[in-house]
N, C-alpha and C positions, 0 to 999 in steps of 0.2 A: 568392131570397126575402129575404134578410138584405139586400141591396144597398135593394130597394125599400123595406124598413119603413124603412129609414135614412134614403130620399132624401125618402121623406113626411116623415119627422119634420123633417128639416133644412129644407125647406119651408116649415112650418107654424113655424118658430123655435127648434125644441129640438134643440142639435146636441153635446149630451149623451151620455155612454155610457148606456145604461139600468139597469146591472144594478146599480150605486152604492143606485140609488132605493129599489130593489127590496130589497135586502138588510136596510133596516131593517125590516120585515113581520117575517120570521119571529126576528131578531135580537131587538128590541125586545121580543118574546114568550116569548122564552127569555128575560132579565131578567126580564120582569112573572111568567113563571112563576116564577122564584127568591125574585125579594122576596114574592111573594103566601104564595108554602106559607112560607116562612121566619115569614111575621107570621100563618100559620095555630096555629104552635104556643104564641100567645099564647092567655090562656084564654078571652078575650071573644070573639078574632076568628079561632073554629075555622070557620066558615063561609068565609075566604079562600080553603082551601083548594080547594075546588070552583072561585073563580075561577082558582088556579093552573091548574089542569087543563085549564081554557078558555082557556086563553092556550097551553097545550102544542097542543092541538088547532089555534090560530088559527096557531102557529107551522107547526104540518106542513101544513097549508091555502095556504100562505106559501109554504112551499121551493119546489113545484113552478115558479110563474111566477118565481122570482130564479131557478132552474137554469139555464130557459129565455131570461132577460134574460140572465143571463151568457154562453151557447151563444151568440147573437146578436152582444154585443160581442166576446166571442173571435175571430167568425168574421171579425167585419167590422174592428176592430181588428188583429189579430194573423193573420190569412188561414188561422186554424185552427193555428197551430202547437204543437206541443208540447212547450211551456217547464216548465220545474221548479213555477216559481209555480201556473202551471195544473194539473198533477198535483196539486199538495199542494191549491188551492183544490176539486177534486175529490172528493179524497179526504177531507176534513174536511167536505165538505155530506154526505158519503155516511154520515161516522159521527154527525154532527148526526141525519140523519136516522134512522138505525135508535137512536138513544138518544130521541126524543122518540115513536117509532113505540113503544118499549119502554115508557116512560111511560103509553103512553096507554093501553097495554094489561095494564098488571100495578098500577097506579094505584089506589087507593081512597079517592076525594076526601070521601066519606061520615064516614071515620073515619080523619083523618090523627093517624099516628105518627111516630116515629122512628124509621128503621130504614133498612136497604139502599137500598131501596126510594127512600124519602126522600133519598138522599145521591147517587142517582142524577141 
């Protein structure tokens, strides 16, 4: 399967790894999440907060297809092997994601504070 999505894309002109692309989705939403609550605790623009929250969500909406671009390049790059980089690249989507899963479930975009919670 990985051979064929590779030989289409190379094909069609794109002979790119994919999983690069992909990475900024849930990346770029972990930032918008940070800056957004950060300018939530301004007094005018307590309503950010709520966008941060949507940007946590838009981020874990994210992971899954960057997992799966990366599974892809791994496979077809690297013939599956099992290097150090790929471990640790593993294991830091694994705690991205149960930190943004945490978010989104203990979150209170309603009435943002300061606290744990927030520093998470």
């Amino acid at each position: 399967m990985t051979e064929t999505i590779f030989e289409f894309l190379s094909k069609i002109g794109f002979t790119h790894p994919l999983h690069p692309a992909f990475t900024h989705i849930p990346m770029g939403m972990v930032m918008g999440a940070v800056a957004f609550r950060l300018a939530s605790f301004l007094p005018r623009l307590k309503v950010l907060a709520k966008t941060g929250y949507h940007c946590v969500i838009f981020g874990l909406l994210g992971i899954a297809p960057t997992a799966f671009a990366g599974y892809l390049d791994w496979q077809h790059t690297y013939g599956g092997a099992w290097e150090f980089l790929i471990i640790l690249k593993m294991a830091l989507a694994s705690v991205l994601t149960i930190v943004l899963l945490s978010i989104a479930i203990m979150d209170d975009p309603e009435n943002p504070k300061l606290d744990k919670k927030t520093g998470l």
